[in-house]
C-alpha positions as a Markdown table, in Angstrom:
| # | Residue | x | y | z |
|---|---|---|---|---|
| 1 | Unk | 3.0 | -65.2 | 53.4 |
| 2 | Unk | 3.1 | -67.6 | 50.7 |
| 3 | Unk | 5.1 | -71.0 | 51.1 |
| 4 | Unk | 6.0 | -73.5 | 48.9 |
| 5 | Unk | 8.6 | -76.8 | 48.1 |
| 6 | Unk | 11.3 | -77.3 | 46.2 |
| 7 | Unk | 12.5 | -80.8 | 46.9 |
| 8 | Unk | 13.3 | -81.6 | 50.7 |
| 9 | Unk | 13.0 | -78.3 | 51.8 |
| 10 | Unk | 9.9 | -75.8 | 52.2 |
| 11 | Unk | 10.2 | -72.0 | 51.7 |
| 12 | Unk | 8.4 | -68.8 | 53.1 |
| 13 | Unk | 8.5 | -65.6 | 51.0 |
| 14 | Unk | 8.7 | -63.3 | 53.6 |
| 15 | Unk | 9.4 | -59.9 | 51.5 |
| 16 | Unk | 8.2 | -59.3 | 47.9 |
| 17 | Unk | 9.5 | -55.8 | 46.8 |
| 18 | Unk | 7.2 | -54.6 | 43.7 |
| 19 | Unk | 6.5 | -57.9 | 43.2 |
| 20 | Unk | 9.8 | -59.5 | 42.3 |
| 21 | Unk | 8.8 | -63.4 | 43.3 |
| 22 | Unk | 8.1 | -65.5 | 40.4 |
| 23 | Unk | 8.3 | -69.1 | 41.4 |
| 24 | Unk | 9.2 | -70.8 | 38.5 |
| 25 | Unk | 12.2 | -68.4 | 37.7 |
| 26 | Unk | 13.7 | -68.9 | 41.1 |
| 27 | Unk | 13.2 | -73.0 | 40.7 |
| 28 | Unk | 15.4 | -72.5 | 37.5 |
| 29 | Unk | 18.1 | -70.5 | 39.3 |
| 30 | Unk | 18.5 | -72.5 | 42.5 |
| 31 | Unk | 21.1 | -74.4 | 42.7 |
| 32 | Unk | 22.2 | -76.9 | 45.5 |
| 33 | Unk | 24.9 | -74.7 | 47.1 |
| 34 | Unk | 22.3 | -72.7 | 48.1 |
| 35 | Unk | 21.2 | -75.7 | 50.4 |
| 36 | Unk | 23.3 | -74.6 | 53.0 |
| 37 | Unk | 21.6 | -70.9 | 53.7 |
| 38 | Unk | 18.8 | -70.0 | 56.1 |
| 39 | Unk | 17.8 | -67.2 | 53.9 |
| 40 | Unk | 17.5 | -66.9 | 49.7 |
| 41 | Unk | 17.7 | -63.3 | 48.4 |
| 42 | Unk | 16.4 | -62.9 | 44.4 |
| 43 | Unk | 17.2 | -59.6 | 42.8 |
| 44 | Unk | 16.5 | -58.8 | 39.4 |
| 45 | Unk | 18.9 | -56.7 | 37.0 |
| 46 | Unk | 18.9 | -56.5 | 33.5 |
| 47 | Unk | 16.4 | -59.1 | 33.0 |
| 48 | Unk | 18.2 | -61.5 | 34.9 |
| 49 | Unk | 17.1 | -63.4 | 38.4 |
| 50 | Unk | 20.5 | -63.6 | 40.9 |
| 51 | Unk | 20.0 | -65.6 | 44.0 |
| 52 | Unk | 22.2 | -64.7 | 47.5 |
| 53 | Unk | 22.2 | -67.1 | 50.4 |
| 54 | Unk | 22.2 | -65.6 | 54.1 |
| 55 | Unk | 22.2 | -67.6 | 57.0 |
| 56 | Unk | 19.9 | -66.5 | 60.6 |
| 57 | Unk | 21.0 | -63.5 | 62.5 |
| 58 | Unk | 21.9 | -65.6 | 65.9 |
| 59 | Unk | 24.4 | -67.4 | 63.6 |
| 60 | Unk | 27.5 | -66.3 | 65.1 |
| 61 | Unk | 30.0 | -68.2 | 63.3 |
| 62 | Unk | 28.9 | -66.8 | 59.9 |
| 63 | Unk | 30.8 | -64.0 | 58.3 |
| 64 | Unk | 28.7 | -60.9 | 59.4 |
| 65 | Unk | 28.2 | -59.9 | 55.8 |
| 66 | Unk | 26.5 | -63.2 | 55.0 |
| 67 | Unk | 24.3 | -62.9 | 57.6 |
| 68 | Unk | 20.2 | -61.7 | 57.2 |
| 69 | Unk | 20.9 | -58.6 | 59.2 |
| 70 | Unk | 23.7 | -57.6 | 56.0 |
| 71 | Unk | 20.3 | -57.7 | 53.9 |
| 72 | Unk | 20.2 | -53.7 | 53.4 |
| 73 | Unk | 23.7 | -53.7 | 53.3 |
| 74 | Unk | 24.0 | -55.6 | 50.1 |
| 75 | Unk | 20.5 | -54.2 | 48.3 |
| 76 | Unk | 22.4 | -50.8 | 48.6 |
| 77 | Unk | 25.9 | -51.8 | 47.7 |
| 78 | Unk | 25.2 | -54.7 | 45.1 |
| 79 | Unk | 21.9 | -54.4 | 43.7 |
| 80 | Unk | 20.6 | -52.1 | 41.3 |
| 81 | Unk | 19.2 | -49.3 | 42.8 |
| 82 | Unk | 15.5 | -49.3 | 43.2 |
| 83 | Unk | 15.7 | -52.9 | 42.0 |
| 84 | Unk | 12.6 | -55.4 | 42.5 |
| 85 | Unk | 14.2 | -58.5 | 45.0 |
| 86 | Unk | 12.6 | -60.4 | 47.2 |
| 87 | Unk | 13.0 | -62.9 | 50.3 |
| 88 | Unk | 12.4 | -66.4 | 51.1 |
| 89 | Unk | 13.4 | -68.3 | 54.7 |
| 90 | Unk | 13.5 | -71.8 | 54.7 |
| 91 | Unk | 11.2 | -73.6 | 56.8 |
| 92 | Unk | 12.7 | -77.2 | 56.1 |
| 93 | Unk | 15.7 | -78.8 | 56.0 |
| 94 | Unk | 17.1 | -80.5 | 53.1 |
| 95 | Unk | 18.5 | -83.8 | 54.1 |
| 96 | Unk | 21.8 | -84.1 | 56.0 |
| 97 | Unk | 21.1 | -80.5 | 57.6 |
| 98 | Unk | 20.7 | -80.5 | 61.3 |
| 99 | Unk | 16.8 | -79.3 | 62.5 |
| 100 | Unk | 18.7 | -76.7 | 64.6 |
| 101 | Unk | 19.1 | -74.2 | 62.0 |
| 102 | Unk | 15.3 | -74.6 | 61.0 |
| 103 | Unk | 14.6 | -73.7 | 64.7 |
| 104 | Unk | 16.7 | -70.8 | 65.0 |
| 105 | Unk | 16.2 | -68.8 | 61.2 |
| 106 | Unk | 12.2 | -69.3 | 62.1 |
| 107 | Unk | 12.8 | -66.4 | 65.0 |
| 108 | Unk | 14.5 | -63.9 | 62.7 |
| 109 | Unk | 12.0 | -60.9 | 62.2 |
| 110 | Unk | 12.9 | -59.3 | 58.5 |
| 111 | Unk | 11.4 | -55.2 | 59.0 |
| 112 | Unk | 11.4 | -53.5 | 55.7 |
| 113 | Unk | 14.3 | -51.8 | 55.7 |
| 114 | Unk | 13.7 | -47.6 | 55.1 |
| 115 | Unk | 14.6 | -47.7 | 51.0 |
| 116 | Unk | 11.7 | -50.5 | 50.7 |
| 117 | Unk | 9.2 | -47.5 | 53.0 |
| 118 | Unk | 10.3 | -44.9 | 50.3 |
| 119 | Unk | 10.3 | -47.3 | 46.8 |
| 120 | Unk | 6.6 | -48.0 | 48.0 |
């Protein structure tokens, strides 16, 4: 998958649904309280890029519903349906961040989830 930088901290795009990643609208959108997420979720509606921070699965002290294994959860309930999003996991740390988290949303697994198998 394709990676890139945005500062201190490297990404991974991990899904692209109908090719919903454009790199220079989601450096525009990103703002720093996203710093704190494991995950970035971009979803377009109406013309407009809106970004979503999860954190790792194995995080337990997160709220389930802003965990990465909510992900099909909030496509269905928040998203537009049939709406092009995609995924990016951060590889880096921004600084202050402990390398822990890094460590631990690098062994999350992200399936397509079934509405991505039927949109395609």
């Amino acid at each position: 998958m394709e990676s890139f930088r945005m500062g201190m901290s490297a990404f991974e795009l991990i899904r692209d649904v109908r090719g919903a990643f454009q790199l220079e609208a989601f450096r525009a959108r990103y703002l720093d309280y996203l710093d704190k997420y494991d995950y970035i979720v971009g979803d377009w509606g109406y013309g407009q890029l809106r970004l979503k921070g999860f954190y790792a699965e194995n995080r337990k002290s997160a709220p389930p519903d802003q965990r990465i294994d909510a992900l099909d959860q909030y496509i269905q309930e928040y998203c537009n349906f049939g709406c092009k999003y995609f995924v990016v996991r951060r590889l880096s740390e921004h600084a202050g961040h402990t390398a822990r988290r890094s460590k631990d949303a690098a062994e999350v697994q992200i399936e397509p989830s079934d509405s991505d198998k039927k949109q395609k």
